[in-house]
N, C-alpha and C positions, 0 to 999 in steps of 0.2 A: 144309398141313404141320402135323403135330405138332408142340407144343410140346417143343424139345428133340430132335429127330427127328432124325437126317441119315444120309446112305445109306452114309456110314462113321462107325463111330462116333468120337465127339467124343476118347475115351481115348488112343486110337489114333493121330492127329494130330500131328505132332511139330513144335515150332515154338521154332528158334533165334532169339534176340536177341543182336547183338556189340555192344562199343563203348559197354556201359555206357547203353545203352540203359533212359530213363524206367521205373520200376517201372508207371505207368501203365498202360503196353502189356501188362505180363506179368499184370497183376491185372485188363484188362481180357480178354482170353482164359478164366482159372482162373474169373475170375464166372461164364461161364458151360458149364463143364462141360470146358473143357482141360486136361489136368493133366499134359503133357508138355512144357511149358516150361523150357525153360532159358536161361538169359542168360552168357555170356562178356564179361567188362569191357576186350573191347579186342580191338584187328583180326587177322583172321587171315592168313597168306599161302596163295597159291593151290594152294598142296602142303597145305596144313592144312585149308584150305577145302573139298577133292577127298575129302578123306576123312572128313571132318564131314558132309559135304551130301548123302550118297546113298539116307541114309532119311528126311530134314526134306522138310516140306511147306510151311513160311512161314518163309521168314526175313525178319531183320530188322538192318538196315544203319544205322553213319551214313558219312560222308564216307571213312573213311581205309582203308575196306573194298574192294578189287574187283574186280568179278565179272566174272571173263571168259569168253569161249567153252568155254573149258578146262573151268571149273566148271560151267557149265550144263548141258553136254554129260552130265555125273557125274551131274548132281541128277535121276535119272529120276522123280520122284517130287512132284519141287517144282511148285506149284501158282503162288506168289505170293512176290514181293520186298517190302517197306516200304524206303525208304530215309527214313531217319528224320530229314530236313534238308531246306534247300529245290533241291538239284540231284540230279539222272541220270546224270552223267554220269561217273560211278563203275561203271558199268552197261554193259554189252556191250550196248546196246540192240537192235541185230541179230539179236545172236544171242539175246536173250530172245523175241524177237517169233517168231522163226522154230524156235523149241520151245514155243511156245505160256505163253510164264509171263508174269502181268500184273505191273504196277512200279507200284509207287502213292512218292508222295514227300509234302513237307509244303511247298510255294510260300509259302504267307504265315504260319504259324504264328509264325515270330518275326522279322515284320516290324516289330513297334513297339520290340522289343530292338535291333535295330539300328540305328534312325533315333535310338533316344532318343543313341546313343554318339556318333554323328555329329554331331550337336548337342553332345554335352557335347564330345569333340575340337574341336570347332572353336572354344567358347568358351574352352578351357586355350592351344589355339595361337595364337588372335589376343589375346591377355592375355601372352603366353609364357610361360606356367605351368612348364613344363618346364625349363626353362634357371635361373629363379627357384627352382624346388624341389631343383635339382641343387647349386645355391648353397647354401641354408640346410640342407641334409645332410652338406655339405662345409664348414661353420661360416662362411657368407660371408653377411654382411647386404647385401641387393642392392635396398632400397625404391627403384625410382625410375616411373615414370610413360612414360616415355620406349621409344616401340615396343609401346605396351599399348594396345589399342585395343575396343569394345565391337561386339560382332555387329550393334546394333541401325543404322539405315538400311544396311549391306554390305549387296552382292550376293552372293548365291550360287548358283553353277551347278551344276545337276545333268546329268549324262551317265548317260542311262537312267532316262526319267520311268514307270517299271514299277511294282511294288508297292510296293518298297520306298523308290525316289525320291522317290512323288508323296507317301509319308507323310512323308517328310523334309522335303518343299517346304512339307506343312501347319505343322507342327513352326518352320520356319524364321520362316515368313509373323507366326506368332505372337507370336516375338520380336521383330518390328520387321523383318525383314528383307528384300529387294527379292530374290523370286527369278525366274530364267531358266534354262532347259531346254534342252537337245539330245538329239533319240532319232529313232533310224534310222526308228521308224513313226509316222505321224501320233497323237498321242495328245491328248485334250483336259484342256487345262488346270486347276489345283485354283486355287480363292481368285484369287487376281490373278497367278501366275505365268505368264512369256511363253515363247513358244517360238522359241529363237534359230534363225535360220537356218541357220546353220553350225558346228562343233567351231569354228570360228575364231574364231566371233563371240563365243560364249560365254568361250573360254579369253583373252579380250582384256578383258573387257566384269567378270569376277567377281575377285571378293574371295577368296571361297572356293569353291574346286573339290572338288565330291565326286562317285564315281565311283558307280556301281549298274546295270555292265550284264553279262552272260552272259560266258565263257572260250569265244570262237568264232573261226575263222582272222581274221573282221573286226576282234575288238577286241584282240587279240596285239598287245599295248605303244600303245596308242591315244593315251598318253602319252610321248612319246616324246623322243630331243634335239632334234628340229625342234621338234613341238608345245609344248616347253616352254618356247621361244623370244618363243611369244604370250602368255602367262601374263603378268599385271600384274605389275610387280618387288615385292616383298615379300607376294604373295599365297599362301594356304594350297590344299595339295594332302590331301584323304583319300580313300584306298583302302581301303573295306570290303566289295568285289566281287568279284573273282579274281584269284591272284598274278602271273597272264600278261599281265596289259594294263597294265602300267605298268614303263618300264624303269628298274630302280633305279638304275642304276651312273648314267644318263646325269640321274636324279632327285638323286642324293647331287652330283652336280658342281653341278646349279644350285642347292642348298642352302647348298653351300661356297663357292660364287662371290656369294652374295647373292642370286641373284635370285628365286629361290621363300624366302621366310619361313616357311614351317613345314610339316611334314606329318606325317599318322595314319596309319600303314600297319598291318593288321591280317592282310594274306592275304600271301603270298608263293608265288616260282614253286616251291620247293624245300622244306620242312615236314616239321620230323622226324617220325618216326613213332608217338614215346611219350610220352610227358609225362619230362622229364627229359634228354631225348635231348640233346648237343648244338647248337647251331641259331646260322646267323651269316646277315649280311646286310650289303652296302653300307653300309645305314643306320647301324648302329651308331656311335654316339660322334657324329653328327653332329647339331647345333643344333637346340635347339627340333622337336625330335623326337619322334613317340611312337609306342611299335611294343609290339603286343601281340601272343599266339600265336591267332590266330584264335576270338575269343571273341564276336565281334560278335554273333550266336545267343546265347549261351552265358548266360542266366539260366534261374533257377530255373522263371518262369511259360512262358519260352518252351519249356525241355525238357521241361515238360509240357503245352502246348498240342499241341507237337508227335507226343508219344506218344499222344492222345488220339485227336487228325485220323489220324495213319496206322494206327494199332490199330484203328479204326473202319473206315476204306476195306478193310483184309484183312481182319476179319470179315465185314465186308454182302459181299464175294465170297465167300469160303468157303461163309455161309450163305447165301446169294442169289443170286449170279451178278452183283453188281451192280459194272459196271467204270467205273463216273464217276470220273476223274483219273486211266485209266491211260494209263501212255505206249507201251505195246504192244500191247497187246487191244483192239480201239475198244469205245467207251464205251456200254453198256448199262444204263437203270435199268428193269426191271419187276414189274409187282406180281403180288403169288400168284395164284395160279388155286389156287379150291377142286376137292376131287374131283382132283386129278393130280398124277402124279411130273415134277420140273424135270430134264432132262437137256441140258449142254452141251457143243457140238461148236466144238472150235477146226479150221480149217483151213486150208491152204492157197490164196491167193484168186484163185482159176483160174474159167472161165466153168464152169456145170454141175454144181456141187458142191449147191446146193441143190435141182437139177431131181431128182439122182442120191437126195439125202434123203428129198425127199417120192414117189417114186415106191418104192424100198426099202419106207419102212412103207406105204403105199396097197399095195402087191403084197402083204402080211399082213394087211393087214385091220386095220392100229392106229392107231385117232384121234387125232388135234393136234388139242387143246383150243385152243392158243395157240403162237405160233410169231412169234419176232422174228430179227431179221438183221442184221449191218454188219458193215461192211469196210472197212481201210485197201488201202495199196496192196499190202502181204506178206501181211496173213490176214485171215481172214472170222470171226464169232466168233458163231454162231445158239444160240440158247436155245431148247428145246422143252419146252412141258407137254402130256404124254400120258395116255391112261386107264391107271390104276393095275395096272390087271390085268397089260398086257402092255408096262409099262415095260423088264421085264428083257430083253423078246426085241427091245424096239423099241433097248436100249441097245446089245445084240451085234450088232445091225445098223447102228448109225453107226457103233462100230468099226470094221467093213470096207471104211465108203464109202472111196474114191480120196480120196489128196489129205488123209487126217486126220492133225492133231498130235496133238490131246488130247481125250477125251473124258470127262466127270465126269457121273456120277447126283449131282444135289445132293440130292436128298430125294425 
């Protein structure tokens, strides 16, 4: 390929950013030759989206955007999603899959922003910092010693030993602390943390309970008035994982009855929509408390790790074809072939579609230099590099194979 090369050109290219989205991302496109970027500081709804989306080819997301069938349907044009955070699930994933658009996200970009919080929550609540600083705001001198306790020998349990747990587990270990695990998949252990057998064993056994697992029908209120039954009496509760798996109303009774001593709640089920907006919860007013507006991400190095990692995964597709981390298109990396045009074919994953490929260009007479293929269980996703000459006629002919979404000359 030329340097610079692509079989549409790069001007042309139209590529939204919402939600305030890292300048990173936009300055990493315009380096090289994009100049139709534009960035919106904040979400759109699905009437506004329908009508923004039908000449964009990359957009780019974070959490409070989403994409449904409805829009996808409009975006004839759209090649590629970024969700610029670490979940999907913002994302009609279905129906991305089954119009052929790849979803790239960012899993561990601001994994160390969040564990560092967890760690600092937990030292403010088993101190009770909160209740103390609530005091000396409201002119009450409150020195005593009494209910103030140090992280170091506590137990801490994690629920959901994932990226972000097992950085919390190291994090923990370091201060002194005795950690223990629970997670639905076998995972192997960081430093000397154990893996408890049961949500029982752990919510019995810890000091401090922190949560770090996916918003899925299993973990919907995981925390709950039973489960909160086990919990050691004055033990800490933080939730910096998803606002569904923990029930507040039944979390604020055992905070007000004594028996949970503190919690950090950062995600909630219900979240306004704008900065400003206004936002209530059980928790409010209630002890030794600390409740933020979903910030746990939310530093400087992580909103730019972030914009880094997924400005990169849309460009190497755009320019490449290369779908490593996506959650719709199976995941392809390959290298250039000198001497050929890349042409790819999204489809439909039906038996025959590739017999139907190679036999089309064989009946022309057009050589694959290079030819790769995979498939989930909804579509198939092959890469072809063909001789340059009769790329155009080899491309009007995957067009018409059976069974295609999408077909792109990359270069």
């Amino acid at each position: 390929m030329e340097a610079g090369k692509t079989s549409y050109p790069r001007e042309k290219i139209r590529i939204l950013f919402l939600e305030n989205i890292s300048d990173v991302a936009a300055k990493n496109f315009r380096q090289h030759g994009y100049v139709q970027v534009d960035k919106i500081n904040k979400a759109l709804t699905e009437e506004q989206l329908i009508r923004e989306i039908k000449d964009i080819h990359i957009l780019g997301i974070r959490s409070k955007t989403t994409i449904t069938k409805n829009i996808l349907d409009a975006a004839k044009k759209l090649q590629a999603i970024g969700c610029f955070c670490i979940g999907v699930n913002q994302v009609d994933l279905k129906a991305a899959t089954k119009n052929g658009v790849v979803v790239f996200n960012a899993p561990y970009s601001n994994t160390r922003s969040v564990a560092e919080l967890v760690i600092g929550a937990a030292i403010m609540l088993i101190r009770r910092i909160p209740d103390k600083n609530k005091a000396a705001h409201e002119g009450i001198w409150s020195k005593e010693a009494k209910g103030s306790y140090e992280l170091r020998g506590k137990t801490l349990g994690i629920i959901g030993y994932g990226n972000i747990g097992s950085q919390v587990s190291v994090l923990a270990e370091a201060l002194g602390m005795k950690v223990i695990f629970y997670d639905v998949e076998t995972k192997l252990p960081l430093g000397n943390a154990e893996d408890a057998k049961s949500l029982k064993e752990l919510l019995s056994r810890a000091d401090v309970v922190t949560l770090h697992v996916p918003d899925t029908s299993q973990t919907k209120n995981i925390i709950n008035k039973a489960n909160l039954k086990y919990f050691k009496k004055g033990s800490i509760l933080i939730n910096y994982a998803r606002g569904e798996v923990v029930d507040l109303e039944a979390l604020r009774r055992s905070i007000l009855d004594g028996h949970i001593g503190g919690a950090a709640v950062d995600v909630f089920p219900d979240e306004p929509e704008k900065n400003g907006d206004k936002f209530q919860t059980p928790l409010q007013n209630c002890p030794n408390v600390i409740l933020t507006p979903h910030i746990g991400g939310s530093t400087e190095e992580a909103q730019q790790n972030i914009g880094e990692d997924v400005s990169i995964k849309l460009f190497n597709y755009l320019e490449k074809g290369i779908t490593i981390g996506s959650h719709t298109v199976p995941a392809l990396a390959l290298p250039p072939q000198e001497g050929a045009h890349r042409i790819l074919h999204i489809h439909s994953n039906v038996p025959g579609v590739l017999s139907e490929i190679n036999t089309e260009l064989s009946k022309h007479n057009i050589n694959i230099l290079a030819q790769y293929l995979k498939t989930n269980d909804e579509i198939g996703y092959v890469v072809l590099d063909v001789d340059k000459k009769l790329s155009a006629q080899a491309f009007q002919l995957l067009k018409e194979v059976k069974q295609t979404i999408k077909v792109r000359m990359l270069y």
